[in-house]
C-alpha positions in Angstrom: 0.0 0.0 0.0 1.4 3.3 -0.8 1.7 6.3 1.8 0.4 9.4 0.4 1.3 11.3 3.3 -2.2 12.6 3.4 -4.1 11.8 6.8 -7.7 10.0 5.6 -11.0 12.3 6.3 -12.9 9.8 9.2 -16.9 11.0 8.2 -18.3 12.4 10.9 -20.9 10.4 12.9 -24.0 12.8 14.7 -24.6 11.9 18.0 -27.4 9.6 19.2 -29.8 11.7 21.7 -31.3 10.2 24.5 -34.8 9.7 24.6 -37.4 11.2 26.8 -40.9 10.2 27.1 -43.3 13.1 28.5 -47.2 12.5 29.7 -49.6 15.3 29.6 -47.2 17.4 27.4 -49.9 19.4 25.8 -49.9 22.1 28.8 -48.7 23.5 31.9 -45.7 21.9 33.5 -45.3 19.1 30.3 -45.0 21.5 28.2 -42.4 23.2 30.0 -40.6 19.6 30.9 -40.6 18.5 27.4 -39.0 22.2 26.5 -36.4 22.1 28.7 -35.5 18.4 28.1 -35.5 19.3 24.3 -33.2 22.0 25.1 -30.9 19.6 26.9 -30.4 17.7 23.4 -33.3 15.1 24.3 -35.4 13.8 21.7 -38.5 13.9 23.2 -41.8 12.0 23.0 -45.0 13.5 24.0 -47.6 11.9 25.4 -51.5 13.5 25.7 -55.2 13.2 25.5 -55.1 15.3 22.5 -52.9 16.0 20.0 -50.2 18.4 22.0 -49.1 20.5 18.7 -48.2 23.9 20.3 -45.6 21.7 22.3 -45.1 19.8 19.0 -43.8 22.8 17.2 -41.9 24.3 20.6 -39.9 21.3 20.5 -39.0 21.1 17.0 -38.3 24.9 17.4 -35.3 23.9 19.8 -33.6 21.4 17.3 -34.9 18.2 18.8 -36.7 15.0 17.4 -39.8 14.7 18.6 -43.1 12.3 18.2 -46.2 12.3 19.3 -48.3 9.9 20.5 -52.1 10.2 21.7 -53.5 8.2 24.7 -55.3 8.0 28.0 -52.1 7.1 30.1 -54.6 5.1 32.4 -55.6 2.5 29.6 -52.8 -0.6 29.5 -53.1 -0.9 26.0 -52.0 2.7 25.1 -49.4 2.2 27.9 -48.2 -1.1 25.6 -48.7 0.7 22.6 -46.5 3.8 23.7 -43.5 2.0 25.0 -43.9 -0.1 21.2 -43.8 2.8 19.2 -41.2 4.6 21.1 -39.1 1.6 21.3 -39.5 1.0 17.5 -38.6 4.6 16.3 -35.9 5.4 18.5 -34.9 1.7 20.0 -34.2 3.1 23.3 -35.3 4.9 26.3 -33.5 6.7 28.5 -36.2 9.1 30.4 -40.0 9.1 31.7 -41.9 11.5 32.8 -44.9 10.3 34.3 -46.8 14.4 34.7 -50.5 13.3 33.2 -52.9 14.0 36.2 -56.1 15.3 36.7 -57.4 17.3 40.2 -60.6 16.9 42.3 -61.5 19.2 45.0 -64.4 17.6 46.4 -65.0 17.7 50.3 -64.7 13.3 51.2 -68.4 13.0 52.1 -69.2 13.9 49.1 -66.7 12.4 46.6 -68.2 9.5 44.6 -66.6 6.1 43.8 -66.5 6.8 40.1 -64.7 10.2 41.0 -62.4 8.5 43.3 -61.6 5.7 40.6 -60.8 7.5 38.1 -58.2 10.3 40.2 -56.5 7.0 40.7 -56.6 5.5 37.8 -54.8 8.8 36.0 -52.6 10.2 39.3 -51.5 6.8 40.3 -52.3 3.6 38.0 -51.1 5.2 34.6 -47.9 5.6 36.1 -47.4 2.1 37.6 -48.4 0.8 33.7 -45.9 3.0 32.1 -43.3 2.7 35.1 -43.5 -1.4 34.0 -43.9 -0.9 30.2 -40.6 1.3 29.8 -39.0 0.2 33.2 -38.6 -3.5 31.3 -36.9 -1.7 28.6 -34.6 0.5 30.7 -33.8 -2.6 32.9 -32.7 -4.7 30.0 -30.5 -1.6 29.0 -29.2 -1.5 32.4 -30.1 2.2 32.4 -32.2 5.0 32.8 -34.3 7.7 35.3 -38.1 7.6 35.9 -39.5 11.2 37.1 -42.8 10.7 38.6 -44.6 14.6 38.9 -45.9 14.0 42.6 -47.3 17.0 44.8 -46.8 18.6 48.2 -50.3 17.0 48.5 -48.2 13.4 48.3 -46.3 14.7 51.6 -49.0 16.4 53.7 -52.9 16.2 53.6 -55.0 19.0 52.0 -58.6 19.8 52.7 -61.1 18.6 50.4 -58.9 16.4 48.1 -59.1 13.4 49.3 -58.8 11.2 45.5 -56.4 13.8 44.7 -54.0 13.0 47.9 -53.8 9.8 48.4 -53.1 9.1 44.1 -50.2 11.2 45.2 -49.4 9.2 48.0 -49.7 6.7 46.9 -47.4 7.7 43.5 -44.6 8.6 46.0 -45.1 5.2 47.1 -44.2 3.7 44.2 -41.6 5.8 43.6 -39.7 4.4 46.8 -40.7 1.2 45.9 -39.1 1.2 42.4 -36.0 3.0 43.6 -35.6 0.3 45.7 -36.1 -2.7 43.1 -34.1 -1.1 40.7 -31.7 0.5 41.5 -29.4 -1.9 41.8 -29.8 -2.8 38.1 -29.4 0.4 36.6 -32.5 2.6 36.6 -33.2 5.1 39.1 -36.9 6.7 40.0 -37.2 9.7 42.0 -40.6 12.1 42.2 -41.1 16.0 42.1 -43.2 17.3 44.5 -44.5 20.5 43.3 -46.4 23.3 45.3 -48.8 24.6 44.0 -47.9 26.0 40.5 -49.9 29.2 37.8 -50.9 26.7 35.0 -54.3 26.2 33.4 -55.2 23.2 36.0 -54.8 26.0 38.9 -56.8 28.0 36.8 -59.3 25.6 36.3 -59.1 24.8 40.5 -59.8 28.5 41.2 -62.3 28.9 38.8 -64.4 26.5 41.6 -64.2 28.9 44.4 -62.0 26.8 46.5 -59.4 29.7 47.0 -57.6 32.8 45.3 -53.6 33.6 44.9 -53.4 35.3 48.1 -54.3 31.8 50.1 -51.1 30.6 48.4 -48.6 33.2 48.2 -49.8 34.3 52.2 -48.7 30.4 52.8 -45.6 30.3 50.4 -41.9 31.5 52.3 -40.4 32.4 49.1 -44.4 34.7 48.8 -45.0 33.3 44.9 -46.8 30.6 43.2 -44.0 28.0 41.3 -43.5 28.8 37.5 -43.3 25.7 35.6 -40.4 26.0 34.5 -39.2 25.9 38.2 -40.5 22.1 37.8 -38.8 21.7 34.7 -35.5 22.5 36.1 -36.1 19.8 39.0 -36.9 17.3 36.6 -34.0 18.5 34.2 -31.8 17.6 37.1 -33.4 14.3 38.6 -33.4 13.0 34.2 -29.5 13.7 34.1 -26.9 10.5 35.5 -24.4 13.3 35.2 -25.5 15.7 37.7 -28.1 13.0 39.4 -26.6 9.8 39.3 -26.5 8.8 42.9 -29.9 10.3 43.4 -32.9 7.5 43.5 -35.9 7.1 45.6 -36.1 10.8 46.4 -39.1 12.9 46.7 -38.1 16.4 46.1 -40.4 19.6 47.3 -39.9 22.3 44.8 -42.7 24.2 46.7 -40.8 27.2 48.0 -40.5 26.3 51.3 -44.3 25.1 52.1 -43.1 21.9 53.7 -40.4 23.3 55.4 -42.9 26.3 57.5 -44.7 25.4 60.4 -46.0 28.9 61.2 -49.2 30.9 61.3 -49.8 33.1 58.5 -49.4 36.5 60.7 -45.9 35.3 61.8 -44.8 34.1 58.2 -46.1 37.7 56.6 -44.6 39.6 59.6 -41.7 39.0 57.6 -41.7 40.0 54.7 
């Protein structure tokens, strides 16, 4: 073989993205997840009742692949379906974000069985199905974070949401409960436990009469309602090995110091 002297161009190969599955992606704090993972060189899959195009194009926007993929999260078959089609486009996994949930604020007494049901079946059962649909996957890879979206309302109780706390109870459950199955092989689930944050579900909450910004901010140290992109950021962090990697089974407050204050609301305000 002769020597040109003339070093051989080696073609360039792009980088393979992780992937990142998203539920309830069409608004609020999925939108802002599936944003900020897309900005983190994710490819991102996004998971909603309806078709989640304003996320769709947001995504796109930032330079990332993205798919989407319409479901009720609670149904096993779309839970089956999902992890399929994800699996078959990308062949991989690296991230879920289990955020689809709906709210009730209905006093106990007068919460019914089919309300209760289907809280649970949303907040708590969709989760389990798509922990065990992609979990398989990321446990054969030896790899990967689940980010469950729980709620100060997993942590504490909260007047007249009785379906509404114990799915997120019980979701913080199973995020223990996985960390502790799994992560010895690889995959590590932690949970988010937001405060409460301006999206169109608080709207929608307010809109009932069951309480107005001040009750918040008035409880709130840091005096302000959560952005969602303060949730994003959390769950930015908990999705990442690099900057996460020996974090698993935690349940994180990002709730601006709710948890933390034990005081009356005279005291707390006396402060600022």
């Amino acid at each position: 073989m002769t020597n040109t002297g003339q070093d051989t161009p080696v073609p360039s190969v792009a980088p393979v993205p992780p992937v990142a599955v998203v539920t309830g992606a069409a608004q609020g704090i999925g939108r802002r997840v599936a944003d900020a993972l897309a900005e983190r060189g994710y490819a991102v899959v996004l998971s909603d009742l309806r078709m989640p195009d304003a996320t769709l194009q947001s995504v796109r926007e930032r330079g990332a692949e993205a798919l989407a993929v319409v479901g009720d999260v609670s149904s096993e078959q779309y839970a089956t379906r999902l992890s399929e089609q994800v699996l078959g486009e990308f062949g991989r996994v690296n991230v879920l974000v289990n955020n689809a949930g709906v709210s009730l604020l209905v006093p106990a007494e007068q919460t019914t069985a089919e309300q209760w049901r289907r809280v649970l079946e949303v907040n708590l059962t969709g989760p389990f199905l798509l922990c065990r649909a992609f979990g398989t996957a990321m446990l054969a890879a030896g790899t990967g974070s689940i980010v469950n979206i729980a709620s100060i309302a997993g942590l504490h109780g909260v007047s007249d949401r009785a379906a509404y706390n114990a799915s997120k109870h019980g979701l913080i459950g199973l995020t223990r409960t996985l960390a502790a199955e799994w992560g010895g092989r690889g995959v590590r689930v932690n949970a988010v436990c937001p405060g409460w944050v301006k999206t169109e579900m608080d709207a929608a909450d307010q809109a009932s009469g069951g309480y107005t910004d001040a009750d918040i901010t008035d409880r709130v140290p840091m005096g302000r309602f959560a952005a969602p992109g303060d949730i994003a950021a959390a769950v930015a962090f908990l999705a990442d090995p690099g900057m996460s990697g020996f974090v698993n089974g935690v349940a994180l407050p990002v709730d601006g110091g709710w948890t933390a204050d034990a005081s009356w609301t005279s005291l707390r305000l006396r402060k600022r």
